[in-house]
DRENSESE-617232 format. One line per field, with one value per residue (C-alpha): x, y, z; residue number from 1. Coordinates in steps of 0.001 Angstrom, whole numbers, padded with zeros to 6 digits. Layout:
// DRENSESE-617232
x: (X / ...)
y: (Y / ...)
z: (Z / ...)
k: (NUM / ...)
//
This chain:
// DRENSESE-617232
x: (-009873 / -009328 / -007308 / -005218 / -004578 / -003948 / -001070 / 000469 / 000236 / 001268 / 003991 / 007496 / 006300 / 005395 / 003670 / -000574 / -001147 / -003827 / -006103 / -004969 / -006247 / -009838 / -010002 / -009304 / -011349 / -014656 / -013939 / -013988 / -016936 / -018830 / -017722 / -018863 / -022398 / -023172 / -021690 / -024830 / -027173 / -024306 / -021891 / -018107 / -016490 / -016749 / -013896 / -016066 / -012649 / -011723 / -007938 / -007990 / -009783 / -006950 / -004090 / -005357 / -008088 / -006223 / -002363 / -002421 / -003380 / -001360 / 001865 / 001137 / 002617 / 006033 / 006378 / 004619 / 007138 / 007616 / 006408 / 002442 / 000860 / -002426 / -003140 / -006533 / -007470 / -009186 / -012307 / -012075 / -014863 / -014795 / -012149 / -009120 / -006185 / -007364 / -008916 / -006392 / -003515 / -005435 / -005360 / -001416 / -000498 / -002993 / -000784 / -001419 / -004677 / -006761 / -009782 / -011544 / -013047 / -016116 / -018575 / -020620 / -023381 / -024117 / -020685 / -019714 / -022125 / -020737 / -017471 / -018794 / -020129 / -016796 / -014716 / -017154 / -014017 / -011221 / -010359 / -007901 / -010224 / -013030 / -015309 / -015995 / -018467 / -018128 / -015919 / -012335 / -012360 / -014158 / -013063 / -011275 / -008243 / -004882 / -002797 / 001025 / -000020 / -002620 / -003437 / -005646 / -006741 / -009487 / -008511 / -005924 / -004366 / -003194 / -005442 / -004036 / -007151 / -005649 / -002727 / -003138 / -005067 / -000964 / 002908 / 002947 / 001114 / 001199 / -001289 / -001667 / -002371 / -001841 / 001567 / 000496 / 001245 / 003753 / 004785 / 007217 / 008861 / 007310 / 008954 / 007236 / 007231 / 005929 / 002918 / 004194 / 000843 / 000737 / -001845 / 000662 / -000213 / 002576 / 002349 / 003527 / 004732 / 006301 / 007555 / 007194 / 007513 / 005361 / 003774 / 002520 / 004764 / 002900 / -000278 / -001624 / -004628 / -007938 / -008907 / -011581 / -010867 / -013443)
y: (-018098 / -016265 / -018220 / -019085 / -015534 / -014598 / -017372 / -016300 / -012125 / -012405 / -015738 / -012886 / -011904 / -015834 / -018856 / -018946 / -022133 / -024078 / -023708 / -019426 / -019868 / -021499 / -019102 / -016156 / -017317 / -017924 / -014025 / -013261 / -015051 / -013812 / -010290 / -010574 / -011707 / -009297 / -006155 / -006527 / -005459 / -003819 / -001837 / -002889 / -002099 / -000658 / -002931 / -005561 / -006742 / -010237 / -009258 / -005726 / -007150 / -009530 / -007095 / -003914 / -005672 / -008556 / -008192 / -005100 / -006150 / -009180 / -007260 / -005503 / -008765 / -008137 / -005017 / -006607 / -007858 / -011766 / -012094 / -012408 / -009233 / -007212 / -005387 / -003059 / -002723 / 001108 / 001568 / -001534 / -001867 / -004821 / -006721 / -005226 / -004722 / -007183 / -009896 / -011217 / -010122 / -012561 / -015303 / -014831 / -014130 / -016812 / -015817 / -012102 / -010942 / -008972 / -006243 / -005121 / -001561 / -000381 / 001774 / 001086 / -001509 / -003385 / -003371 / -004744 / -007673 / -008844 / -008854 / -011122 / -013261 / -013205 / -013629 / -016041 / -019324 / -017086 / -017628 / -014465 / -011897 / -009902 / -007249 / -004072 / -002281 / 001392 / 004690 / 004042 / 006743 / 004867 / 001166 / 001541 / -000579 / -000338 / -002609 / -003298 / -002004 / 000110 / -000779 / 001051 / 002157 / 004116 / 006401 / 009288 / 008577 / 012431 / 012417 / 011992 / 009898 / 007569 / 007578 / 006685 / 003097 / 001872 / 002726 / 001511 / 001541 / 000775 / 002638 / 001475 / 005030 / 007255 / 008563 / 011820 / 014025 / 014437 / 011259 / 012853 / 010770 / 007635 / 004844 / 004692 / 001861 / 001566 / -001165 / -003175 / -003233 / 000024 / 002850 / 005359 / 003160 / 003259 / 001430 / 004225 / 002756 / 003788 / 001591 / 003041 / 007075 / 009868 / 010027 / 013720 / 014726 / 012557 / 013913 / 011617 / 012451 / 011543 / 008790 / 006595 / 002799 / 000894)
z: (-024460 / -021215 / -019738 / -022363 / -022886 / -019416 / -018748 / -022289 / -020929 / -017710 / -018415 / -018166 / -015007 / -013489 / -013754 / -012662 / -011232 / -013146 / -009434 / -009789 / -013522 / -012095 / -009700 / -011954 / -014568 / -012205 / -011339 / -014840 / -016044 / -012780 / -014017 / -017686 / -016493 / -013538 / -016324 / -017932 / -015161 / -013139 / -014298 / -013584 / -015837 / -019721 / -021243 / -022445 / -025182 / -022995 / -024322 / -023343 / -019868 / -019495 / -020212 / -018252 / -015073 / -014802 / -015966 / -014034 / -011169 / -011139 / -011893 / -008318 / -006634 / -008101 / -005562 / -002825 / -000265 / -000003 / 003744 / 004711 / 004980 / 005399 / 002141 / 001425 / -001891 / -001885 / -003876 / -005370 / -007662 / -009673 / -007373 / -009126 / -008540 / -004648 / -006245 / -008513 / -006021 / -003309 / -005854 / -006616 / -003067 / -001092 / 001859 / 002366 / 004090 / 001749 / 002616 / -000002 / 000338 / -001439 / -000547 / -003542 / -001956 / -005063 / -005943 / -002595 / -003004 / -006264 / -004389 / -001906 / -004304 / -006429 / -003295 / -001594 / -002363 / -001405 / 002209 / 002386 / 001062 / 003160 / 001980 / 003815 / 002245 / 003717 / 002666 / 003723 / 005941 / 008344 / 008337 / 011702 / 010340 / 009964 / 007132 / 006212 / 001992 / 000209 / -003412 / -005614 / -008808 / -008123 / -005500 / -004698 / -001740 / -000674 / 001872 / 005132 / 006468 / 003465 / 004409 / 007804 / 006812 / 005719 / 005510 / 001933 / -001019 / -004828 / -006621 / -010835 / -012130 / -015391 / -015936 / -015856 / -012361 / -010029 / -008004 / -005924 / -003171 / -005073 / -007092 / -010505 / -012218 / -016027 / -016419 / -019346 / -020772 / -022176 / -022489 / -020058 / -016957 / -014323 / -011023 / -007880 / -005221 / -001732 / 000678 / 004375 / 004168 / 004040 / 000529 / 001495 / -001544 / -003743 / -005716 / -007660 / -009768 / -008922 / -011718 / -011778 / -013604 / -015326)
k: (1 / 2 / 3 / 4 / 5 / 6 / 7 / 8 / 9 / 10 / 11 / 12 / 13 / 14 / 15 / 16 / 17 / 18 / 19 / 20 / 21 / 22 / 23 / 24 / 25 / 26 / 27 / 28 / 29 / 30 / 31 / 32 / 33 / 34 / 35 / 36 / 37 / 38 / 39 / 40 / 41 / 42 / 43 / 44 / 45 / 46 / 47 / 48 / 49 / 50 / 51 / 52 / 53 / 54 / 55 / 56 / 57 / 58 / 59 / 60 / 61 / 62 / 63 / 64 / 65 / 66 / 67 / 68 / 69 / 70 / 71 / 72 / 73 / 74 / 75 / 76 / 77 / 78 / 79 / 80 / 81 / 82 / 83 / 84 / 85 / 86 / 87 / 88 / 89 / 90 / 91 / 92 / 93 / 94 / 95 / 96 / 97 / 98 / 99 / 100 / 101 / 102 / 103 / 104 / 105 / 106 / 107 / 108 / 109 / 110 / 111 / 112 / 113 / 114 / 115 / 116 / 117 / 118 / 119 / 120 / 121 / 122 / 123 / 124 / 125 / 126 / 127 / 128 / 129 / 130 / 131 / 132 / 133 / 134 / 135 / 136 / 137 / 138 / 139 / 140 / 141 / 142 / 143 / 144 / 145 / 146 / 147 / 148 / 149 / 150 / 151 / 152 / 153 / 154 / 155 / 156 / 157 / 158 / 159 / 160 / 161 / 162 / 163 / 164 / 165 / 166 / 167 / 168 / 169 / 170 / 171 / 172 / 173 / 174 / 175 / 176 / 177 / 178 / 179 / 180 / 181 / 182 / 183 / 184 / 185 / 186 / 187 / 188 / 189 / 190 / 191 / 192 / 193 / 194 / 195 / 196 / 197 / 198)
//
């Protein structure tokens, strides 16, 4: 059933390869049985998992420029939105950023088959790296120590706040998601609430 829904969901934005669907599926199932000891997230509804972990995420790409790049995915959590961006964009380097410890091991385990993903498990603030895109859902980024890790970012938020300075780009799945995004300038401007997506 998940997959099935999730090429139907995402199919106006593009096509999931029937490898992206394997890949995105063994995420999913991995998901649904570490949630019972650890938990990820507390949409356990596979269609309102597909539409607002996995749509989500996957409608990220469509800002992401077409050339390879290094992306960090901030506070990731669960793997979204850097999980199912690594398996749509198999060119782009992904870090994934957690500081949770138990949360960072069920990334490695989800991500062990994905050759462009790594896991750091530490607060962003001290990763030591630099990358071309920030992603997030988890984190506000109007901290300058965040906003040094990247020139650009796309952040899936709620609408509400002030996104100054920012492109902002309705999520088509509803619930007053937008996706901010800013491509190279300062985002000092740009206060986005702190929100925490699970």
């Amino acid at each position: 059933m998940f997959r099935e829904l999730l090429r139907s969901e995402y199919q106006p934005w593009g096509d999931l390869s029937e490898f992206q669907l394997d890949q995105l599926d063994r995420h999913y199932n991995l998901l649904s049985s570490w949630n019972r000891r650890l938990n990820l997230t507390r949409i356990r509804d596979v269609t309102e998992v597909v539409r607002f972990h996995y749509c989500e995420s996957l409608f990220v790409s469509t800002v992401l420029p077409s050339q390879p790049i290094r992306v960090c995915d901030l506070g990731s959590g669960a793997g979204f939105p850097g999980v199912p961006l690594a398996v749509i964009r198999p060119d782009i380097e992904m870090v994934l950023i957690e500081s949770d410890q138990r949360k960072a091991v069920f990334l490695r385990e989800a991500t062990r088959d994905l050759k462009n993903v790594r896991v750091l498990a530490s607060r962003y603030q001290e990763c030591g790296m630099t990358f071309d895109w920030v992603v997030s859902r988890a984190v506000a980024l109007s901290e300058p120590a965040a906003l040094a890790l990247a020139p650009s970012l796309a952040l899936l938020v709620s609408g509400a706040g002030s996104h100054s300075g920012a492109d902002v780009v309705k999520v088509p799945w509803g619930r007053d998601r937008v996706l901010v995004v800013s491509r190279g300038t300062s985002v000092s401007n740009c206060t986005v609430p702190r929100e925490t997506v699970s």
